[in-house]
Structure formats: C-alpha cells, structure tokens
N, C-alpha and C positions, 0 to 999 in steps of 0.2 A: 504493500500500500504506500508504502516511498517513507514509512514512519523511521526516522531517524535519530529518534533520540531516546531515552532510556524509559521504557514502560513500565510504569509504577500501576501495583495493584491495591488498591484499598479496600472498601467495604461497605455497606449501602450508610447512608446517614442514620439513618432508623436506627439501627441497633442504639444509639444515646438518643433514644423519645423518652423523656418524662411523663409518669401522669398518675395524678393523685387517686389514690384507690376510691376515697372517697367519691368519685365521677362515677362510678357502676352503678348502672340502672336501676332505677327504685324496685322495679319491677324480681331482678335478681339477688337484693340485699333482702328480698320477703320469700325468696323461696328456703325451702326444706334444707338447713344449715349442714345437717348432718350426710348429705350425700357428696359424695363427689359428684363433679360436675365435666362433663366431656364437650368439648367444643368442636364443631364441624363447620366447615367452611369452604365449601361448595363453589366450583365454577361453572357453568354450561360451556363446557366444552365445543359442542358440533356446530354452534351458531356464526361461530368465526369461520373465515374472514369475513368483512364488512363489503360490499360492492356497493360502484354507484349505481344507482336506478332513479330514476326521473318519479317514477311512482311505483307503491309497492303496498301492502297492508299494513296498518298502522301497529298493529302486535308486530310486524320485523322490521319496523323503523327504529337507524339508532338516533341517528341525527342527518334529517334530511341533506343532502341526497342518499344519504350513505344507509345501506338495508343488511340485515343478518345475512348468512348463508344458510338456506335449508332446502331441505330434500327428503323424498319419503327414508331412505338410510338416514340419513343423520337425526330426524326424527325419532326414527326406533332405537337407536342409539342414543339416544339421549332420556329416553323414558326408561329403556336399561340400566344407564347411573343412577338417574332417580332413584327408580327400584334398588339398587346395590345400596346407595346410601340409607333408604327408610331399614334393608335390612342389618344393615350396622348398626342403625339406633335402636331397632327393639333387641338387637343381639346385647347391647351397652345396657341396655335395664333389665331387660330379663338376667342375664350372665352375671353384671355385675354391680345391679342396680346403682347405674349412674343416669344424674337429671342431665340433661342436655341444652346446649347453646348452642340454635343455629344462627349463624354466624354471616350475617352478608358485608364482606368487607367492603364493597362495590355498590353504591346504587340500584346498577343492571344485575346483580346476583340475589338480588331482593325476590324476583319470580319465580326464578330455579328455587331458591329458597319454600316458597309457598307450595310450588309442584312437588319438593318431598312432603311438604306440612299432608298438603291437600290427602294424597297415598296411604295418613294413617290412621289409624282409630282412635277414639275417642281419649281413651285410657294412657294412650300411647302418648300422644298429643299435649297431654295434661301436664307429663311432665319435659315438654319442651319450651323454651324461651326463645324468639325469634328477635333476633338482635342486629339490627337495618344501621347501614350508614344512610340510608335514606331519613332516618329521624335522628342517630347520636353524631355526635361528634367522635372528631380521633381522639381526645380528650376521654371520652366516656366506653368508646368501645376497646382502648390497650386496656385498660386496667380489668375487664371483663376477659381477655387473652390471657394476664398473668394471673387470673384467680382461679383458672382451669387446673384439672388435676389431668387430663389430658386432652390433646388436640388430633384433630383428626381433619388435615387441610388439601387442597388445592391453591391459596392465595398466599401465595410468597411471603406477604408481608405480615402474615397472622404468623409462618415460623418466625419471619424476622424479631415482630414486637411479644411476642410470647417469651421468648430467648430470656431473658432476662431473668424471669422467675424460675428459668428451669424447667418446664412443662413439658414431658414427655409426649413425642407425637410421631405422627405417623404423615406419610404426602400421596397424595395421585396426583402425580405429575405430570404437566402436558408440551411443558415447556423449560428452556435448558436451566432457568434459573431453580428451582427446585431442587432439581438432580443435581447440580452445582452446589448448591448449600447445603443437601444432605451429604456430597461427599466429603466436604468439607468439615462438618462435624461427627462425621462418622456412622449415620445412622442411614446410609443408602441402601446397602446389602440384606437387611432384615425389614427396614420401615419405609420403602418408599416404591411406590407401586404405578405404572402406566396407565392410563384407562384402561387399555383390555384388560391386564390384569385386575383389577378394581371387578369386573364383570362375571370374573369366573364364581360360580355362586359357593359361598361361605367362603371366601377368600378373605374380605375386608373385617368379619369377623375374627377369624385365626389370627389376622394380623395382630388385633385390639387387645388377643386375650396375650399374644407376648411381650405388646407393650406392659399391660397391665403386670405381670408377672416379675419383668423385667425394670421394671418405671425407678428403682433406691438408684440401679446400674446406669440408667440414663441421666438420671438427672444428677449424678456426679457428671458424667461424661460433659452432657451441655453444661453444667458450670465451667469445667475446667475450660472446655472451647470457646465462651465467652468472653473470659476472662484475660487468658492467654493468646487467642489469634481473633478472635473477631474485632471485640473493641480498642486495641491498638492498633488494628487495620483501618477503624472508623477515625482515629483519633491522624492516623498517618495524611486520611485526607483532608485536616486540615492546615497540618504542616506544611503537604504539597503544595495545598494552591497558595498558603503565606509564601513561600518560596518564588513557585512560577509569578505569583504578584509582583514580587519586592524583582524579581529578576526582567520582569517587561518593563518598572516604575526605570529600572537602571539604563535600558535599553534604548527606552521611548526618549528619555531624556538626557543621554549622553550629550556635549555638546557638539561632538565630533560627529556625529550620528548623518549619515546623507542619506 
C-alpha cells in the first residue's frame, strides 16, 4: 500500500469507558437479586449489505436510498438464529437458572431483539429484560454489560465494554473483529463460534454450560488480559497520536520548511 513508516498497533478506545453502576436501568436494579444474570447481544446477520434502491419496503429501509439485503435464504437463515438464540435462553434458565439481558447494543438490533422476544413463552419471557440503545444511553447500558455474570454476544463492543468486570463470555462471530479479540485474549478455541456453527442444534447450549463451568478460569484469564495487553495498548494510542501531533506541530512549522 506504499505505507512507509513504522505501524503501530493499539487498541479500541472503549476499553477506558467509565460509567457509574448506579446508571442501570430501574427496570434491572428491581429484578430477582439472587440470580445471575446472562446477557445476549444479538446481530441480524443476513440483512447486510445495504444496496441502493430508489424504493423499497419501509421494514428494509435503513436510510433512504440505502435498503437491507434479503432473500427467501437469508430469511430462513435468519429465523434459524433466532431460533438458536431463544434456544440458548431457555437452555440458560432451565440448566442454570439464569435471568436474562437482551441486549440491543445498536438501535437497528432492537427488532432482531423483539423477533427472539416474540418466539417465547410467557414464563420464559418473564424472566427476560430487553435493554435498547434505542431508549439508554452508553452511560446506562456499560454498566448493565459489567453486572452480567455472563455474556453471550455478536457486538464487538458489548466484549469490549464488558472487559472490565471480567465477565465470562462466549461470540458468534460474523466479522474479523471478534475472532480478533477473542484471539487475543485467549478464549477463541472453546468460546467463539461462526453463524453456522451457532445453528447446529444444542450447540450454543454446550457452549454456555463450559462457560459456566469454566467462568473462576476465565475471569482470571480476562483480568490478566486487560490489564496487561489490552489497556496499555489503549493507553499507547494516546501517546501515538501526542507524538505524531507534536511531530507534524514541528514539521508544519519548521522555518526552513518549502
């Protein structure tokens, strides 16, 4: 790419968000204290990419001109995750009776979100919390990611701001960042799974009961990895850009400078 100069790797900013516990939803500081609590955080996968279209149905409009991707396959693929996700959460209360946080880190994940709600039964349902960036803030929904006893994600940034607390978790990954930050803290090879595999039936189950099992092992592991390579990589990109700054301030204003 003609890049010439020395590439420095740092780390998302995220990893240093603040945010006062007291910001969790009223709604989640009233439920049943004594359970753990498992957070899932879903992405509709098949809808990507966006194409333009002049017109289209207002359900696969993201932002005019721009329209979802769908097809009768990606459709049924898509009610497929569904289903694999609603069968994770009654595998989570029945197995291990954990309350649930479904978790729309995205506005646009707010539906998918509803489409597993919609799938369950009553009883089921009762003991889930639907927790929308469409009504919290980032403010209000980190601190609902580090009160989780485990997570169960698609959205990069629920590992990233989770990270903190320690909170043992699991990925269905669709995209390189995931697989990337699972490698990197070490939980790729056991916890982190493709859509197809997400699909195979009792799979996302099995996954949960080794997190569960495993979870004292983990969350030494994500301490040490936070502590030791994540947030000094965060911390490096602010040194970089003081640096590249102070070094274009020297550049830009050399007197010599043609």
């Amino acid at each position: 790419m003609g890049v010439r100069r020395p590439v420095l790797t740092g780390t998302d900013p995220a990893f240093r968000f603040e945010a006062d516990r007291a910001n969790i939803p009223i709604s989640l500081t009233t439920a049943q204290p004594a359970r753990s609590l498992l957070g899932v955080a879903p992405i509709e996968f098949y809808q990507w990419p966006v194409r333009y279209r002049l017109y289209g149905p207002r359900s696969e409009r993201y932002h005019w001109p721009h329209y979802f991707t769908w097809d009768d396959d990606r459709r049924k693929l898509s009610e497929r995750t569904a289903a694999a996700w609603r069968e994770l959460i009654r595998h989570a209360q029945r197995r291990h009776d954990l309350d649930v946080a479904l978790i729309a880190m995205e506005a646009l994940d707010e539906e998918f979100c509803r489409k597993i709600l919609d799938g369950l039964d009553v009883s089921t349902r009762a003991r889930i919390q639907l927790v929308s960036s469409r009504d919290n803030t980032p403010h209000e929904i980190v601190p609902v990611l580090r009160k989780l006893s485990f997570l169960a994600t698609s959205r990069y940034h629920a590992c990233v701001l989770s990270m903190q607390a320690n909170v043992p978790q699991m990925a269905v990954a669709h995209d390189e960042r995931l697989r990337s930050i699972y490698a990197e803290a070490g939980l790729d090879q056991k916890y982190l799974l493709d859509p197809a595999g997400a699909l195979e039936p009792g799979r996302l189950g099995s996954v949960l009961d080794q997190l569960v099992h495993e979870s004292d092992a983990i969350r030494q592991t994500l301490d040490l990895r936070h502590r030791e390579y994540f947030l000094p990589r965060c911390d490096l990109n602010v040194q970089a850009l003081r640096t590249a700054g102070n070094d274009w301030g020297r550049n830009r204003f050399r007197p010599d400078r043609r």
